[in-house]
Backbone as a printed PyTorch tensor [residue, N CA C, xyz], in Angstrom:
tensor([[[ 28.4130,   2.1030,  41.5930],
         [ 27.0610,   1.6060,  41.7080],
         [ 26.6670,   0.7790,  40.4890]],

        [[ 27.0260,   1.2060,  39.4850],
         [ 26.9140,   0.3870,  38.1250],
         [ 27.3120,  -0.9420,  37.9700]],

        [[ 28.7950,  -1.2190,  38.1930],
         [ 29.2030,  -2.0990,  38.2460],
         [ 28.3620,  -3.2430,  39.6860]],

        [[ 27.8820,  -2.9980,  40.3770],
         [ 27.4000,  -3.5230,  41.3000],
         [ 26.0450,  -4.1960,  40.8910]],

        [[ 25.6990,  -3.4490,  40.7180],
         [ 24.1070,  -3.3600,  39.5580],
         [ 24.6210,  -4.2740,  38.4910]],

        [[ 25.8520,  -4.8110,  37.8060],
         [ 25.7740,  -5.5360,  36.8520],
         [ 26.5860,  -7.0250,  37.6330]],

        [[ 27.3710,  -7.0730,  38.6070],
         [ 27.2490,  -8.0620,  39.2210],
         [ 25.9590,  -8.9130,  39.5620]],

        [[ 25.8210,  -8.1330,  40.3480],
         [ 24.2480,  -8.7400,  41.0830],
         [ 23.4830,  -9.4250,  39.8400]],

        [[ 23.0590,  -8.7340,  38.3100],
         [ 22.4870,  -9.3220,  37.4210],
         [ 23.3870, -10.9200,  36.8920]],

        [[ 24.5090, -10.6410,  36.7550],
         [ 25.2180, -11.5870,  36.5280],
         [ 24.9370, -12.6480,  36.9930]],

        [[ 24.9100, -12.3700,  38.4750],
         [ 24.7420, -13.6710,  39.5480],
         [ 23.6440, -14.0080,  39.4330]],

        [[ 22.5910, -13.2250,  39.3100],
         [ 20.5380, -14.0290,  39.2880],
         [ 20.6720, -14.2830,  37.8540]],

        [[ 21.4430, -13.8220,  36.7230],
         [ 21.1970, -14.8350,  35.2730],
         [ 22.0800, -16.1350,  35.4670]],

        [[ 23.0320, -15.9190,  36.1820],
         [ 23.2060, -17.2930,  36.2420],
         [ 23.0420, -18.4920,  37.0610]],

        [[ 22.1090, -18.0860,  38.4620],
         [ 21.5250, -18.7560,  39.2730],
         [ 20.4010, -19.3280,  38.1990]],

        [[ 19.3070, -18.3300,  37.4020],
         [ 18.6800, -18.3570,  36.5680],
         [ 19.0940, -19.4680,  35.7000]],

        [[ 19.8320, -19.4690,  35.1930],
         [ 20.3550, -20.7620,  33.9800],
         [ 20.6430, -21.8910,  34.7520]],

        [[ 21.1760, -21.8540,  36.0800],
         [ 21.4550, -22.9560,  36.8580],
         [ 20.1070, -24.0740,  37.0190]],

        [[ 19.1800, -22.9070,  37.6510],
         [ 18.3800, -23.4850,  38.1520],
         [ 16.9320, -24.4510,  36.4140]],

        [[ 17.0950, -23.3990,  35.8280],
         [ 16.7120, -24.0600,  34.1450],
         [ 17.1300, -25.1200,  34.2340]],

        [[ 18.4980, -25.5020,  33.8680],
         [ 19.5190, -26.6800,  33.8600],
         [ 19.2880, -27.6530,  34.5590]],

        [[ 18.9980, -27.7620,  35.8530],
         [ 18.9490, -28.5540,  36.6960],
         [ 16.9650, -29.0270,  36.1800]],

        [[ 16.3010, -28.3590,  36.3100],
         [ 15.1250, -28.7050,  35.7720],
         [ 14.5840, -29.3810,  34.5310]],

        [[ 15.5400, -28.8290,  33.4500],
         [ 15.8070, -30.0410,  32.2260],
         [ 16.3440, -31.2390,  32.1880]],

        [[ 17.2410, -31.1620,  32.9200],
         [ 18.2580, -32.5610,  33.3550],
         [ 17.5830, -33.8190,  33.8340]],

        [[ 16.3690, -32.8840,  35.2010],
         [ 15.7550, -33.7200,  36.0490],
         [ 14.5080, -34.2540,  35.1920]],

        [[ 14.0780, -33.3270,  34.3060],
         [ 12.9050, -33.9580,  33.6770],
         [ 13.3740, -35.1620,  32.3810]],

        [[ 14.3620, -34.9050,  32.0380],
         [ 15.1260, -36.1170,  30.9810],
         [ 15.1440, -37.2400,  31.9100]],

        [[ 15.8150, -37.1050,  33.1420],
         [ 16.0900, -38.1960,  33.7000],
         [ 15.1190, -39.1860,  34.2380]],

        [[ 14.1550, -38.3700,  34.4170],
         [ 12.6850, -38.5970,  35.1680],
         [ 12.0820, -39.7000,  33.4890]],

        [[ 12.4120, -38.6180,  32.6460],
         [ 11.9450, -39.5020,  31.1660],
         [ 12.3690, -41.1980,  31.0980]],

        [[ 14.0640, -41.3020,  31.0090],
         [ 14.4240, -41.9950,  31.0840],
         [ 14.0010, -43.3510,  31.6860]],

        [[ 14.5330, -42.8890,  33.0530],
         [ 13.6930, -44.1720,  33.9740],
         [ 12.0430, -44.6010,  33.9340]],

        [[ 11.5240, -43.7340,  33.4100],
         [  9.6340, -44.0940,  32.7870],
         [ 10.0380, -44.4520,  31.9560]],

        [[ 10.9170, -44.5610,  30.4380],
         [ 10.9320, -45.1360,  29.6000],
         [ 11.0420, -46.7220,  29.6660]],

        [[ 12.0720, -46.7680,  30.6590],
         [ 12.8650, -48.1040,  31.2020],
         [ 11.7470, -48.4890,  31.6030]],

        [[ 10.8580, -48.2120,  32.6510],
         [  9.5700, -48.7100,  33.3840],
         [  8.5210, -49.0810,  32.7970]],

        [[  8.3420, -48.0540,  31.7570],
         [  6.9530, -48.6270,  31.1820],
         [  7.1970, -49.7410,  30.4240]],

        [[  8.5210, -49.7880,  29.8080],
         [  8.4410, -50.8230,  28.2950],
         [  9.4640, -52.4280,  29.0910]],

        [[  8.6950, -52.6430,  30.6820],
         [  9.1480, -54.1810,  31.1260],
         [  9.1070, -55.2390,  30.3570]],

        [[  7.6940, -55.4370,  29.8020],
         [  7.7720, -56.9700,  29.3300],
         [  8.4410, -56.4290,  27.5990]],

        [[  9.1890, -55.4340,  26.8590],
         [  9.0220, -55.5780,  25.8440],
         [ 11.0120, -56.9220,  25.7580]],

        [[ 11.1800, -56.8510,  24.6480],
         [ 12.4950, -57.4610,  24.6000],
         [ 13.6240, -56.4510,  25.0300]],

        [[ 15.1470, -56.9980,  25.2270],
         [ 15.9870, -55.9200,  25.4350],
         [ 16.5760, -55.2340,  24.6150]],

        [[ 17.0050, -55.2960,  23.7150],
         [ 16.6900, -54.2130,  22.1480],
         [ 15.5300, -53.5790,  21.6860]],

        [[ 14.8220, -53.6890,  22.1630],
         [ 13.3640, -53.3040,  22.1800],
         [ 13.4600, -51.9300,  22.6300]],

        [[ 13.8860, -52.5490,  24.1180],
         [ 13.9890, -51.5340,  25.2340],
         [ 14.9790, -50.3730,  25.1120]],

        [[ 16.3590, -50.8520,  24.6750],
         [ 17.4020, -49.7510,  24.1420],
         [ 16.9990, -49.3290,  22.8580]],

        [[ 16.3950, -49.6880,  22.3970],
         [ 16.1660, -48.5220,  20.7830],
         [ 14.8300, -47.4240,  21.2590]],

        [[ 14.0330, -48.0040,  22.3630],
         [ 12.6690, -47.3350,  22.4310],
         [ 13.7420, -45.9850,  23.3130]],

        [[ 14.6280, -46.6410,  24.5090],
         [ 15.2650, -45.5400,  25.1110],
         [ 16.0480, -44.2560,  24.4420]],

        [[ 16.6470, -45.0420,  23.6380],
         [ 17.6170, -43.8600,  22.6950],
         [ 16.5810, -42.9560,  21.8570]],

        [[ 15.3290, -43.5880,  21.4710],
         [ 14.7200, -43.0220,  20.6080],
         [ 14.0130, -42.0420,  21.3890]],

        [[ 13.5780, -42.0880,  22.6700],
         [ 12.8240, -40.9110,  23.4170],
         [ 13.7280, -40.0240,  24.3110]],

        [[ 15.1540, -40.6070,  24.5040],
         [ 16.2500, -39.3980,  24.7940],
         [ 16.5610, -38.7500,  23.5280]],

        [[ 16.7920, -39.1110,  22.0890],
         [ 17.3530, -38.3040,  20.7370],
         [ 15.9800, -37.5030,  20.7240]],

        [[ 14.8110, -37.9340,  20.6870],
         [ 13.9590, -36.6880,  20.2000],
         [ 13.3660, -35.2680,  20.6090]],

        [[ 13.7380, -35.3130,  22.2170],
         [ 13.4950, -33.9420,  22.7450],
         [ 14.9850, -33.0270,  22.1720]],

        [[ 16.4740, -33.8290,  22.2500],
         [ 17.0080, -32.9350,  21.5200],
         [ 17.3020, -32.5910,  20.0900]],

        [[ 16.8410, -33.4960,  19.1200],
         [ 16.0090, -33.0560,  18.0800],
         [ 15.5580, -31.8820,  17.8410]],

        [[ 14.6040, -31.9980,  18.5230],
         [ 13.3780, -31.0880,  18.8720],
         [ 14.1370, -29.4090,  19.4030]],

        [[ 15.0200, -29.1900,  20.1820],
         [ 15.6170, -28.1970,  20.4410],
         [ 16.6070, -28.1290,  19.1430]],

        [[ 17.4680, -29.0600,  18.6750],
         [ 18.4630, -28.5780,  17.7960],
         [ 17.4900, -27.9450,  16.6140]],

        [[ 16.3530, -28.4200,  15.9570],
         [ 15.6740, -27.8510,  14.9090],
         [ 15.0550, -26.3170,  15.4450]],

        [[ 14.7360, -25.8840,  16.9470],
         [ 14.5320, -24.4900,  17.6900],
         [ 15.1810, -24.1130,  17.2880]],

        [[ 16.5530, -24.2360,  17.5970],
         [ 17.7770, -23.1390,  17.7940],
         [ 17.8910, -22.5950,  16.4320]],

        [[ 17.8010, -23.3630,  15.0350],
         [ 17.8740, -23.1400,  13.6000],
         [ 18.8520, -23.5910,  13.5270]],

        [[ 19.4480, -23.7440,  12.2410],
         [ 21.0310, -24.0130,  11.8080],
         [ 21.5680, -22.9620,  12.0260]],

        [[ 22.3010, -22.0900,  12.7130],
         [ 22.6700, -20.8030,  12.3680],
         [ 23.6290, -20.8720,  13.9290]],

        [[ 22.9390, -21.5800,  14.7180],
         [ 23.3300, -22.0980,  16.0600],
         [ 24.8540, -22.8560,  16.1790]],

        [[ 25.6820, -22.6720,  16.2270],
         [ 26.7740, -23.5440,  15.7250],
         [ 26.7590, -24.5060,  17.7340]],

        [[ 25.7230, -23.5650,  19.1170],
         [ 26.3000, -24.4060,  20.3780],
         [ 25.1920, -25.6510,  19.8620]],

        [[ 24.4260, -25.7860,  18.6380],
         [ 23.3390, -26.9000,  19.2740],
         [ 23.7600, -27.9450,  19.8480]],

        [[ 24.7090, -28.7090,  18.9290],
         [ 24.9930, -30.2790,  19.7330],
         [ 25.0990, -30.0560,  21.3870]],

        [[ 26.3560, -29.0350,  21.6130],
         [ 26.3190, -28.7560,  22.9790],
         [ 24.8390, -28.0590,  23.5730]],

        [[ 23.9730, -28.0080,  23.1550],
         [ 22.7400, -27.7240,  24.2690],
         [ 21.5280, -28.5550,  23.7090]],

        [[ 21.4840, -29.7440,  22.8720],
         [ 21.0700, -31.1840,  22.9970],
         [ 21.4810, -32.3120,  23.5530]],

        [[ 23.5380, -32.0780,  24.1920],
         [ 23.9570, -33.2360,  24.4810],
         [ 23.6330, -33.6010,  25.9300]],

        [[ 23.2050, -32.3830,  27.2090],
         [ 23.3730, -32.7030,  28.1610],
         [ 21.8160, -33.4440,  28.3470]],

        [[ 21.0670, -33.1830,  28.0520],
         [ 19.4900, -33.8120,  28.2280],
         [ 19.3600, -35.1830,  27.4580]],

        [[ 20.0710, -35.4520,  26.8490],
         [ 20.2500, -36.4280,  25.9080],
         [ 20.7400, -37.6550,  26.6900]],

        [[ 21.9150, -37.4630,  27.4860],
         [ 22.9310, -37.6830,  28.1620],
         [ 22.3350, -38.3080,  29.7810]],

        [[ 21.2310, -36.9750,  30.1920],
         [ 20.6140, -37.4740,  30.9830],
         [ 19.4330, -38.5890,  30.7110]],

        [[ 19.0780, -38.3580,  29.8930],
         [ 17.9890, -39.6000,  29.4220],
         [ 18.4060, -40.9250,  29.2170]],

        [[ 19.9050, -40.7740,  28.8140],
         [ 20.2510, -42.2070,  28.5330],
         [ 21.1400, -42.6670,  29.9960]],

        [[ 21.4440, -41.9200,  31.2020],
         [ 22.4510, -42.2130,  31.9990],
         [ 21.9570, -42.8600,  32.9230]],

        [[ 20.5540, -42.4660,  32.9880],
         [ 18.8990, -42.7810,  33.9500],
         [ 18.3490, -43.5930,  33.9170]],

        [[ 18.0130, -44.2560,  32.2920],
         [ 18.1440, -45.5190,  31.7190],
         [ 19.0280, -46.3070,  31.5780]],

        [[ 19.4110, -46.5120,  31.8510],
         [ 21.0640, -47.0500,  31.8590],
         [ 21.0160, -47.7900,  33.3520]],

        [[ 20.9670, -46.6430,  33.6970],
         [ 20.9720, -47.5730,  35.7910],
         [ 19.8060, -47.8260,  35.7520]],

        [[ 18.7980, -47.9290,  35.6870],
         [ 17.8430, -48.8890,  35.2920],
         [ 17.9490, -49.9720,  35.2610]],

        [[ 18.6190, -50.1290,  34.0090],
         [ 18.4380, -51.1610,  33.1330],
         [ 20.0690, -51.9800,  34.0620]],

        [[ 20.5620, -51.5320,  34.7450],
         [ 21.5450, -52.1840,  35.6460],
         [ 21.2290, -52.5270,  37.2010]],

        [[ 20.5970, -51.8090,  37.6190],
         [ 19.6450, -52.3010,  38.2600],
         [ 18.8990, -53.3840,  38.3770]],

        [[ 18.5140, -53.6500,  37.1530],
         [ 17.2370, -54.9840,  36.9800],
         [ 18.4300, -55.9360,  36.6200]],

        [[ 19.8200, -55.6080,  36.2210],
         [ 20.4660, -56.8670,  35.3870],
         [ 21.3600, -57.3800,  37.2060]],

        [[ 21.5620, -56.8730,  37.5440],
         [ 21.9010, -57.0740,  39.1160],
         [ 20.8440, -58.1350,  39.9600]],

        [[ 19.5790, -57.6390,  40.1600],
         [ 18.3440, -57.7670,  40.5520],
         [ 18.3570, -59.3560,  40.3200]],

        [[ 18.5560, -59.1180,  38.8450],
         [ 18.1020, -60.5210,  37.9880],
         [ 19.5940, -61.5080,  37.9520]],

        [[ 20.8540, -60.8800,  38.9820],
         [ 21.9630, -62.1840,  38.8760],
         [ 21.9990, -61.8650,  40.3740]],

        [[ 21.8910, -61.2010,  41.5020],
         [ 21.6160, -61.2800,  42.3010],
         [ 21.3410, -62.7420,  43.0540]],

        [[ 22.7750, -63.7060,  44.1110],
         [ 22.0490, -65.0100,  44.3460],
         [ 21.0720, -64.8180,  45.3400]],

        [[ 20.1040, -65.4550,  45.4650],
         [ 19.3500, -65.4660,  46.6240],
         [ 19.6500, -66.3900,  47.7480]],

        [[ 19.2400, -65.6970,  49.3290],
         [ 19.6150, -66.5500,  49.9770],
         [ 18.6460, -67.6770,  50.0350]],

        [[ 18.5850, -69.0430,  50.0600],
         [ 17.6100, -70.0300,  50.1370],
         [ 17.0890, -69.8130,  51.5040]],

        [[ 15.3150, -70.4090,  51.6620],
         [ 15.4080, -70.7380,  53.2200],
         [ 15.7390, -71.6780,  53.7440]],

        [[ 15.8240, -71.6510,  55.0550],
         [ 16.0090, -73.0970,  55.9340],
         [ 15.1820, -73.9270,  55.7060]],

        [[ 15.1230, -75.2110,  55.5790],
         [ 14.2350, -76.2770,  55.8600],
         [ 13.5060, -76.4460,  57.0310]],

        [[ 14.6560, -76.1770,  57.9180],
         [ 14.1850, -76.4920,  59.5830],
         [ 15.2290, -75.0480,  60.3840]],

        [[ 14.1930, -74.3380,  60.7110],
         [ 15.1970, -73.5720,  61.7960],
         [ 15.9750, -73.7860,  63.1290]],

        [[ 17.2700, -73.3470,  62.9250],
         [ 18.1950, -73.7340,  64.2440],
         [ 17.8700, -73.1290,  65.4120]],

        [[ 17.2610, -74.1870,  66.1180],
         [ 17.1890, -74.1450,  67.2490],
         [ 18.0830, -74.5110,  68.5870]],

        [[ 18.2730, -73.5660,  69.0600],
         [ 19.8800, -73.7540,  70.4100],
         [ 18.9120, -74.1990,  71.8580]],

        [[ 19.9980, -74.9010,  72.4800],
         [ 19.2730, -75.1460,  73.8250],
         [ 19.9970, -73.6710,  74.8380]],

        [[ 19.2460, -73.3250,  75.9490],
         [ 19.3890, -71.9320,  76.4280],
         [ 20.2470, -72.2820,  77.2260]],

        [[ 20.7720, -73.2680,  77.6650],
         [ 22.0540, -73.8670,  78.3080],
         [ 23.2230, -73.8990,  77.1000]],

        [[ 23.7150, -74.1290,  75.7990],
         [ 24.3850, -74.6850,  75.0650],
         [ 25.6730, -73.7290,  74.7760]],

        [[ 26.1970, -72.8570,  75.9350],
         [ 27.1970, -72.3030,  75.8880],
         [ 27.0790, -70.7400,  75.8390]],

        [[ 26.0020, -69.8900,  75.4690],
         [ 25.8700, -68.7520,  74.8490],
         [ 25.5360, -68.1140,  76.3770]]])
């Protein structure tokens, strides 16, 4: 019965961490692409230093939590980090597509068929 009792915990702490994980990830990523969005008209170095700078500081912000004493920090700043910049990133590939993307021209005059002309 014990051992059962410590399965079962096993499995909801780590559904538990799963589901954390996935909620940090999504909110970096969510960061990201608002970063990319809000700062349109700035320049494009502009734009990659403002990005890196608002993906590095939430994990900052956790590596100084954890204390120095933490030897996983890098590993539990890199994945949110990672997501902030991966989000921005397709973004910012997105718009560079967008923006070489040829367009089709319109017609001048649309082709018009006679309802006899073979078809």
């Amino acid at each position: 019965m014990g051992l059962i009792l410590l399965l079962i915990a096993l499995v909801l702490g780590l559904a538990l961490a799963f589901v954390g994980l996935a909620m940090i990830l999504t909110a970096s990523a969510v960061m990201g692409v608002g970063t990319v969005a809000v700062s349109r008209k700035l320049p494009l170095w502009a734009r990659i230093t403002l990005l890196l700078t608002a993906a590095a500081a939430p994990a900052v912000a956790l590596a100084s939590s954890l204390g120095s004493w933490a030897a996983w920090q890098l590993g539990a700043s890199a994945p949110p980090f990672l997501a902030t910049v991966a989000a921005g990133a397709a973004v910012f590939a997105f718009e560079a597509h967008k923006r070489r993307a040829p367009g089709t021209p319109a017609r001048a005059w649309p082709v018009r068929h006679a309802p006899a002309a073979g078809r």
